[in-house]
C-alpha positions in Angstrom: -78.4 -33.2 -14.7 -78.9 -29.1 -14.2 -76.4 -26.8 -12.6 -76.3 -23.0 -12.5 -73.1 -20.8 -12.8 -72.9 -17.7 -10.6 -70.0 -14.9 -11.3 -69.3 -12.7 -8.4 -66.7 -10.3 -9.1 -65.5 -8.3 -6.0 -63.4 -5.6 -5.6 -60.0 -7.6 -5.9 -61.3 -11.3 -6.7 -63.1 -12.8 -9.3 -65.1 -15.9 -8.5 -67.5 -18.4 -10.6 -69.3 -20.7 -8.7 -71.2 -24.0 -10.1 -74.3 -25.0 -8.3 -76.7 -27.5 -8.3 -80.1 -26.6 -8.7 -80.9 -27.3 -5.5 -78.7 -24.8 -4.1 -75.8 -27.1 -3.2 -71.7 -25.7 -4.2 -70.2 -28.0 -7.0 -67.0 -26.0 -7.5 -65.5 -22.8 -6.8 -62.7 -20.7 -8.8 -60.9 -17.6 -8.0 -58.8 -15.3 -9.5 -57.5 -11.7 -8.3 -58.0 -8.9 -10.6 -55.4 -6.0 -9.7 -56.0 -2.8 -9.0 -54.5 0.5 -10.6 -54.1 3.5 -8.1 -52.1 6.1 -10.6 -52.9 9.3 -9.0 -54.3 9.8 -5.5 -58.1 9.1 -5.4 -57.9 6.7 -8.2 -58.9 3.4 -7.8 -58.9 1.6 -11.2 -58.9 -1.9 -13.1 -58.6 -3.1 -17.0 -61.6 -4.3 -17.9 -59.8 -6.8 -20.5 -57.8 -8.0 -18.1 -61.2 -8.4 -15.9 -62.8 -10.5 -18.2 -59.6 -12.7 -19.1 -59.8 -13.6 -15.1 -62.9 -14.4 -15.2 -63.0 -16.5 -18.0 -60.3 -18.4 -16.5 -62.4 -18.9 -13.4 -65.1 -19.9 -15.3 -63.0 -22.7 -17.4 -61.8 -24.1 -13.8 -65.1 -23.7 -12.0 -66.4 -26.5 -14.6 -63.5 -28.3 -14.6 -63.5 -29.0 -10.6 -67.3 -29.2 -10.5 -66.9 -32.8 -12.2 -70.2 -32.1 -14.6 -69.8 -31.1 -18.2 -70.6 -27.7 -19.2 -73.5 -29.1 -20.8 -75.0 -29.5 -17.3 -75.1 -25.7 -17.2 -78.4 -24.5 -17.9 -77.8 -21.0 -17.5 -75.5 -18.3 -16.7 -75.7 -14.9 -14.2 -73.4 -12.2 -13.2 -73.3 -10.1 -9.9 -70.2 -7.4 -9.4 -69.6 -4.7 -7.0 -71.9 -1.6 -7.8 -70.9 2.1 -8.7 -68.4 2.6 -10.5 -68.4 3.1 -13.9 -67.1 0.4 -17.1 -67.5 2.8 -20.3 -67.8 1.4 -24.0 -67.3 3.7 -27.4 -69.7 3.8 -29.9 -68.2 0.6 -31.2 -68.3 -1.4 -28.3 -64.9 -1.2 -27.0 -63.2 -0.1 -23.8 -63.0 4.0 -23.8 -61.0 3.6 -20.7 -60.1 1.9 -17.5 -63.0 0.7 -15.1 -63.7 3.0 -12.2 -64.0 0.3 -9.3 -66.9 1.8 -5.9 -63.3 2.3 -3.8 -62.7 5.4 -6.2 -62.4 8.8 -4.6 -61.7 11.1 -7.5 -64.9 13.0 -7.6 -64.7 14.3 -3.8 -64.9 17.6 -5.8 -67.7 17.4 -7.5 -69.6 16.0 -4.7 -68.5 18.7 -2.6 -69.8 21.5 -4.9 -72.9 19.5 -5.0 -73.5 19.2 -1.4 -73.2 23.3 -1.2 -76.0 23.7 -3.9 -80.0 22.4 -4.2 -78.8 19.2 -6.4 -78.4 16.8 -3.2 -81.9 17.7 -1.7 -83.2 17.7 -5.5 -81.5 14.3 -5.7 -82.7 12.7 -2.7 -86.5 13.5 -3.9 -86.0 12.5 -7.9 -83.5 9.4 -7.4 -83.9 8.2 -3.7 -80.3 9.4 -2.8 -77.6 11.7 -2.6 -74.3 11.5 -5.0 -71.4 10.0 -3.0 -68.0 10.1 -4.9 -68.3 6.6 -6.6 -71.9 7.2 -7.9 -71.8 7.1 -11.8 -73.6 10.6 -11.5 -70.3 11.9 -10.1 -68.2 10.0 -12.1 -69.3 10.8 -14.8 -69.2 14.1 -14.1 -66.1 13.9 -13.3 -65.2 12.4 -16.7 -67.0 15.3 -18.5 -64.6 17.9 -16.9 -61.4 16.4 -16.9 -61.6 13.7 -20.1 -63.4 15.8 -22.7 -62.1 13.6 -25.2 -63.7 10.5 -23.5 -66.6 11.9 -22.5 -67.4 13.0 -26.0 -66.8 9.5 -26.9 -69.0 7.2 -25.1 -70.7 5.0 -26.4 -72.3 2.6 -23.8 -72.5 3.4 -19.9 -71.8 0.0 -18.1 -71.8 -1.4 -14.7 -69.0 -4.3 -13.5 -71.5 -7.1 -14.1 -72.9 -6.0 -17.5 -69.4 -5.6 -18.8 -68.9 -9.2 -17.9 -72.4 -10.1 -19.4 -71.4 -7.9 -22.6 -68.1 -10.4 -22.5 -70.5 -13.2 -22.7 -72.9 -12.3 -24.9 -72.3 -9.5 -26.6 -75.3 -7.7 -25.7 -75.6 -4.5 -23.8 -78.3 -4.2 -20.7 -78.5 -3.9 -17.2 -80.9 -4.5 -14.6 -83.1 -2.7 -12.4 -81.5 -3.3 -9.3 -78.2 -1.3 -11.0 -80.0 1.1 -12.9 -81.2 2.9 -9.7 -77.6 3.7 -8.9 -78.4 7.2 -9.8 -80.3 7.5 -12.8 -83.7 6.4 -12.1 -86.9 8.3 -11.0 -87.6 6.9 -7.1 -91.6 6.7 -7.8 -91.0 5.1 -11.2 -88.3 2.6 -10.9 -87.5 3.9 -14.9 -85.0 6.2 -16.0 -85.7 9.5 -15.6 -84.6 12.6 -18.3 -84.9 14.9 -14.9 -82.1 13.4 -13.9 -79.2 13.6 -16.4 -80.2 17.0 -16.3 -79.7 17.4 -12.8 -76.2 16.1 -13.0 -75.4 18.0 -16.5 -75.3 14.6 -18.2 -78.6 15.6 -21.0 -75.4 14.0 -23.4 -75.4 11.0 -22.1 -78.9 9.9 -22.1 -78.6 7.8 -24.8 -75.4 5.7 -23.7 -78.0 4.5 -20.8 -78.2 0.7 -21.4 -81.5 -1.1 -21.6 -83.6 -2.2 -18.7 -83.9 -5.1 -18.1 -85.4 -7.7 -15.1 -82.4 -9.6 -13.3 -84.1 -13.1 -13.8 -84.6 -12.4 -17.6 -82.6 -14.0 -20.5 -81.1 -11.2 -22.3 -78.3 -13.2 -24.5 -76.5 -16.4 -24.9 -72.8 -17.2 -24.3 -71.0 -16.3 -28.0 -68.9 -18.5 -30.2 -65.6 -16.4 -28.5 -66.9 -16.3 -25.1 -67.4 -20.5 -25.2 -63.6 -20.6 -26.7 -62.2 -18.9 -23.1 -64.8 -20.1 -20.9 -65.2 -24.1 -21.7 -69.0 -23.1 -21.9 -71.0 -24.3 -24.4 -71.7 -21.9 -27.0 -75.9 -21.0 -26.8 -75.9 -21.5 -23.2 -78.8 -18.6 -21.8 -77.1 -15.6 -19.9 -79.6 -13.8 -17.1 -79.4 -10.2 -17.1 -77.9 -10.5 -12.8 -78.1 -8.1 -10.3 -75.9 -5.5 -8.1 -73.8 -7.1 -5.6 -75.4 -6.3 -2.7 -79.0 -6.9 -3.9 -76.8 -10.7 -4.6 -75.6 -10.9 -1.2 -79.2 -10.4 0.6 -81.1 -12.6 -2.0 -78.3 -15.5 -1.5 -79.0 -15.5 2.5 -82.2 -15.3 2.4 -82.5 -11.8 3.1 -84.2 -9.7 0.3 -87.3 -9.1 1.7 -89.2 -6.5 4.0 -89.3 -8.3 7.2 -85.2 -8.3 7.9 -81.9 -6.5 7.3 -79.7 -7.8 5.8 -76.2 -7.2 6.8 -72.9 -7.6 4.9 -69.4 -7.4 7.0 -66.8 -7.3 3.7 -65.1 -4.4 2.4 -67.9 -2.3 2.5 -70.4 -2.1 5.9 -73.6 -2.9 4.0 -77.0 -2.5 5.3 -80.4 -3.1 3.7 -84.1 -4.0 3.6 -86.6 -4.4 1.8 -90.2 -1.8 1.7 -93.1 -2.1 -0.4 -93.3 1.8 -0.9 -90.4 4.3 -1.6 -88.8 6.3 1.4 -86.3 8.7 1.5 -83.9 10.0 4.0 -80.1 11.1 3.5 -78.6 8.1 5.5 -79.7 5.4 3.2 -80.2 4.9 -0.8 -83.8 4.1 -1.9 -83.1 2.2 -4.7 -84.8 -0.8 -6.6 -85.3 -4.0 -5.9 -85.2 -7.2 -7.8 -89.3 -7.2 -7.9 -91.1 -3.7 -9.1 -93.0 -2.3 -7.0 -90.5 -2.7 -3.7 -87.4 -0.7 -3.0 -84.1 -2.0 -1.5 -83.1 0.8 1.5 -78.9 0.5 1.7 -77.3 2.2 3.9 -73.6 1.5 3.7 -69.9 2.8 4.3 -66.6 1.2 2.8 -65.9 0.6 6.5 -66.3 -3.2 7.4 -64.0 -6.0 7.2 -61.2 -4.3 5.7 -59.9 -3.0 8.5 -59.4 -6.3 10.4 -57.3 -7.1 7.2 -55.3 -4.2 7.6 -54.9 -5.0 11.5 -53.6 -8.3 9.9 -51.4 -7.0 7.4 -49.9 -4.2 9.0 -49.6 -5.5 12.5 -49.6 -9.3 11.8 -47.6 -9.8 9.4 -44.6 -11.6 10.6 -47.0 -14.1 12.6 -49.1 -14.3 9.9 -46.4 -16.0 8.6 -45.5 -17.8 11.1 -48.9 -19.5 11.4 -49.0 -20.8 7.7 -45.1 -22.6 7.9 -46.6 -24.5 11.3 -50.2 -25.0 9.6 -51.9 -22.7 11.5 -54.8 -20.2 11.7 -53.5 -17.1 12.5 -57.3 -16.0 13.2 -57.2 -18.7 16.1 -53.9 -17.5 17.4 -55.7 -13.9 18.0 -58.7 -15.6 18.9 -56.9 -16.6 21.8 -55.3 -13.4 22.7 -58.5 -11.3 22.0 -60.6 -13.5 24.5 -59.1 -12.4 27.4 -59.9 -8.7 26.4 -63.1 -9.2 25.9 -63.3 -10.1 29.8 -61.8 -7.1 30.8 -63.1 -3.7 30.6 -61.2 -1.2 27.8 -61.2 2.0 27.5 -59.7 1.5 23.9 -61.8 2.6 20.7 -61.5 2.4 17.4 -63.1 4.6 14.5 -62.8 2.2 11.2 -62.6 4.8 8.7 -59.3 4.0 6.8 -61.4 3.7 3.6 -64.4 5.5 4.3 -66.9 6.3 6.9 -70.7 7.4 7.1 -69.5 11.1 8.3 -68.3 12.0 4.6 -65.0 11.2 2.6 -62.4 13.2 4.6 -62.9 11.2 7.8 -59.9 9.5 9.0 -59.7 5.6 10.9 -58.3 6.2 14.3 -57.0 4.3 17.6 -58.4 6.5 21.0 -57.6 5.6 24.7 -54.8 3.4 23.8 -52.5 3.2 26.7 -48.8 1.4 27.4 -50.7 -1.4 29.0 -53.0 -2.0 26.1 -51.8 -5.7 23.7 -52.3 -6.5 20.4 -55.6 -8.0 21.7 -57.1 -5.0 23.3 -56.4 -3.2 20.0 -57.8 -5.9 17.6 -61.1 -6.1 20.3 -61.4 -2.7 19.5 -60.7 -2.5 15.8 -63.8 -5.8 16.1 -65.9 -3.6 18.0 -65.5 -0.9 15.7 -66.8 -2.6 12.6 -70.2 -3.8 14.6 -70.2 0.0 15.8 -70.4 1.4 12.4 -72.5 -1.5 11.2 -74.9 -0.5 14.1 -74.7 3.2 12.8 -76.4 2.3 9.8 -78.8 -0.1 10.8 -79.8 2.4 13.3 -80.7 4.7 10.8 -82.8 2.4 8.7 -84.5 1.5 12.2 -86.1 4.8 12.3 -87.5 4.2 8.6 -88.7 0.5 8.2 -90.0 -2.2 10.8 -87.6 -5.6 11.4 -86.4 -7.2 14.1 -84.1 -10.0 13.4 -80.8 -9.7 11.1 -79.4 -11.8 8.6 -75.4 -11.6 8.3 -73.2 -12.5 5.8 -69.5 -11.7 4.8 -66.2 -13.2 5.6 -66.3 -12.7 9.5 -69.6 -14.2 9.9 -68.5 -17.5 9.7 -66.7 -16.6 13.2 -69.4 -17.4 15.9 -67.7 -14.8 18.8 -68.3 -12.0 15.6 -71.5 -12.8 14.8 -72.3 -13.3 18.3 -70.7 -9.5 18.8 -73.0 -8.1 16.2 -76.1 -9.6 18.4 -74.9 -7.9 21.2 -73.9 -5.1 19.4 -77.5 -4.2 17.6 -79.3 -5.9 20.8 -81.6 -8.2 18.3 -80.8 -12.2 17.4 -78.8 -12.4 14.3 -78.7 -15.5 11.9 -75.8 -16.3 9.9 -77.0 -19.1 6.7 -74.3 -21.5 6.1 -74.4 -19.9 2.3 -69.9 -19.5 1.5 -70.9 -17.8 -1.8 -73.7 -16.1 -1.2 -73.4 -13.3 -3.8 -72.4 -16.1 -6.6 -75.5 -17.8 -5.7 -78.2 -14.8 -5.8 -76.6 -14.5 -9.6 -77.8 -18.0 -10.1 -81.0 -17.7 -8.6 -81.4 -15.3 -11.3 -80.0 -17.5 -14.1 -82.4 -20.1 -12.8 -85.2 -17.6 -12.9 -84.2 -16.9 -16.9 -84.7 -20.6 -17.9 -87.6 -21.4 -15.7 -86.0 -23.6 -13.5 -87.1 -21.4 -10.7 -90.5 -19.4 -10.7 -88.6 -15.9 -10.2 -85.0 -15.2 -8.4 -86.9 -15.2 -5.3 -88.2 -18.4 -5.4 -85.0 -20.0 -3.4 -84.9 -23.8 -3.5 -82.8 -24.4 0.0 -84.1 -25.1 3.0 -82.3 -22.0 4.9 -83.8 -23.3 8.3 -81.9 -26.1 8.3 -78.6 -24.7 7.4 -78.7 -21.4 9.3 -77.2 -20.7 13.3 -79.3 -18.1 15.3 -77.8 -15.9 17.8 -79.3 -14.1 20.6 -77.8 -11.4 22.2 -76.8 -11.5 25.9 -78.6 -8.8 28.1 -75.4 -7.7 29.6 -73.4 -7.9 27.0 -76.2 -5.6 25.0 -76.4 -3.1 27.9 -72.6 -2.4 27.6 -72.4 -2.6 24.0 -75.0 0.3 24.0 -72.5 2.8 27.0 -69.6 1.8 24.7 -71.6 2.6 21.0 -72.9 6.0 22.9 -69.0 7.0 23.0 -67.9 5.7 20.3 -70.7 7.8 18.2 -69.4 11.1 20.5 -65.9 10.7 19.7 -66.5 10.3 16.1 -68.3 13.6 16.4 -65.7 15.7 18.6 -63.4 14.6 15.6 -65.5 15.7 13.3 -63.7 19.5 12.6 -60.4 18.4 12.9 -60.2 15.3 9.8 -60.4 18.0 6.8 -57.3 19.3 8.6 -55.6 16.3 8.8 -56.6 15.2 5.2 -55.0 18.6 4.4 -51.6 17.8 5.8 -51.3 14.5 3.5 -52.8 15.8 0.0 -49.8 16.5 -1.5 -47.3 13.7 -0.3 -46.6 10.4 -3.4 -49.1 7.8 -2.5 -51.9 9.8 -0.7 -55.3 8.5 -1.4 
């Protein structure tokens, strides 16, 4: 029998998924990976420790799938994107991983955003630097860590230090080389660009290109030792995260958007022809010749799991001694808000925003008669607002009229059904749990020939997928409340670099 094994390494969890070759879930394994926040801005991770979780995932992924690892045909790697994972000249860790959530480089972007390099940017690479771009990072690095700038060796994304874990090999794909080093026309690297961002030193720590479906190692004697795989087994190249998430719904192609409600609000579609515009990052996509447009903002999901830590937390607790959901308990109470009109909004910026990196989250029209309902309809509302932002703007670029959902919330049919009324077009949400975990092994399958390319997707998503249409009503008050909602975030607009001011220099500001 065949099976695939996708990694999907998030921001704060490590997964590694079995799967048939027909698409279907054997086994699942997680494990959290902390995170290292020693100065304000810094958002950081061991990359040993990394792989050690992940290796453990691995060795109880084919444990619970009840196949030997002989089964496994191949292996793939997805992982958030941005971010930098840096290598000496002897292959080793220079430093700690830079996770996307980082902030450091606010600086640097800044002083780029006053000068040419942003529209120069835009036109060579398809995008402007934003503060976790390696471009900035880096950077970054060659200002304030001389002595490890001078010393790298190898310039890694998440995934390929996993895949340099299993194989030993150093790579990466085209999907991740386009983070911001990579001529927009070409799809190759371009020397214009390391000169752009004063990073001529650097050129030759670029990894190899390669495709995401294409072999580029086997799983070493050390890696089998940790992992339970067998030693020889063929390692894909993978993909960036969110290329994963769209190709593993169904999604990576030019005739939808696909949308992604996690940590980050993520936004894309697929062209046939490059196109450029400040809202949204022209990068590559798995095939050449077509483009993935993303527009995102670290402004999704994780603020309904700050509502739930922060203002849940007692029943939270509650709810798991007597069994329960505690999402159904606020289902409950939310319902009746959502029948009511509100004059409660709520921008979800506590990690980021699409207005820039000083923009703040915030609750406005909140009144004495307003319950913990009418606040979490509003922090809900919020995240398809800002979701809506962005798909907006890639509206104005590329033709679709359908989207395809994923993320933890879409498996909640009054969210999903929010974001139809929300963006006023039907949504569809694939029954796909691991949807990033599986685009990795559409891409291992790819490497062995088991599939004809990582687009050639084995599952009959018809038959597996709910649609959602949005309700005409709904969608005409959805559209007053989104028209506020964008015009408060713009009256707000001069006054957050004032309150980001008055809380840079207390312990714990980030």
């Amino acid at each position: 029998m065949a099976s695939l094994l996708g990694i999907d390494n998030g921001l704060t969890v490590t997964k590694a998924v079995v799967f048939d070759v027909d698409g279907t879930q054997l086994s699942v394994a997680r494990r959290r990976v902390p995170q290292s926040m020693p100065r304000p801005r810094w958002v950081e991770r061991d990359p040993v420790g990394l792989w050690k979780a992940t290796a453990e995932a691995i060795a109880e992924a084919i444990a619970l799938s009840g196949r030997p690892a002989e089964d496994i045909k191949a292996v793939a790697a997805t992982a958030h994107g941005d971010g930098v994972y840096l290598l000496d000249r002897d292959k080793r860790p220079l430093r700690a991983g830079i996770l996307s959530l980082d902030s450091r480089a606010l600086d640097v972007v800044a002083r780029w955003r006053d000068s040419a390099l942003f529209s120069d940017a835009l036109s060579l690479t398809g995008q402007t630097p934003h503060v976790s771009a390696p471009s900035a990072l880096l950077a970054w690095v060659k200002a304030e860590e001389p002595e490890n700038f001078s010393g790298i060796g190898h310039i890694l994304a998440c995934k390929d230090w996993l895949r340099f874990c299993l194989t030993g090999e150093v790579g990466t794909d085209r999907t991740e080389a386009s983070t911001s080093f990579t001529d927009v026309n070409t799809q190759a690297y371009s020397p214009g660009a390391m000169t752009l961002f004063g990073l001529d030193d650097l050129t030759a720590a670029l990894p190899p290109i390669f495709g995401s479906g294409e072999c580029v190692g086997t799983v070493t004697r050390a890696a089998a030792a940790v992992t339970g795989l067998r030693e020889g087994t063929p390692v894909a190249c993978g993909l960036h995260d969110v290329t994963a998430s769209a190709l593993g719904i169904g999604a990576h192609r030019p005739d939808v958007v696909g949308i992604v409600a996690g940590t980050y609000s993520i936004n894309e579609v697929v062209s046939t022809r490059p196109r450029t515009d400040p809202r949204w990052f022209c990068r590559n996509a798995i095939e050449p010749g077509q483009w993935n447009n993303m527009s995102i903002s670290p402004a999704s999901t994780a603020n309904y799991d700050w509502f739930l830590d922060r203002l849940c937390e007692r029943d939270q607790r509650a709810a798991i001694e007597a069994g329960q959901s505690i999402h159904e308990i606020l289902a409950a109470e939310m319902d009746g808000a959502f029948r009511r009109p509100s004059t409660l909004f709520f921008h979800p910026y506590l990690f980021g925003s699409p207005h820039g990196d000083t923009a703040s989250a915030s609750f406005l029209g909140l009144h004495g008669w307003h319950e913990r309902g009418d606040m979490l309809r509003a922090v809900l509302e919020g995240i398809a607002f800002n979701h809506r932002t962005h798909v907006d703007a890639l509206r104005d670029g590329f033709p679709f009229e359908r989207a395809m959902l994923t993320g933890g919330g879409s498996r909640n049919p009054a969210f999903a059904q929010l974001f139809a009324d929300v963006l006023g077009m039907p949504v569809e949400v694939p029954g796909t749990e691991e949807a990033a975990a599986f685009g990795a092994a559409l891409c291992a399958g790819a490497s062995v020939g088991l599939y004809a390319s990582p687009l050639a997707d084995p599952r009959d998503l018809s038959a597996v997928t709910r649609s959602f249409e949005p309700d005409t009503r709904r969608t005409a008050e959805m559209n007053e409340r989104f028209g506020l909602f964008t015009r408060l975030a713009e009256a707000l607009k001069p006054y957050w670099l004032e309150l980001e001011a008055m809380g840079a220099d207390r312990p714990g500001h980030a």
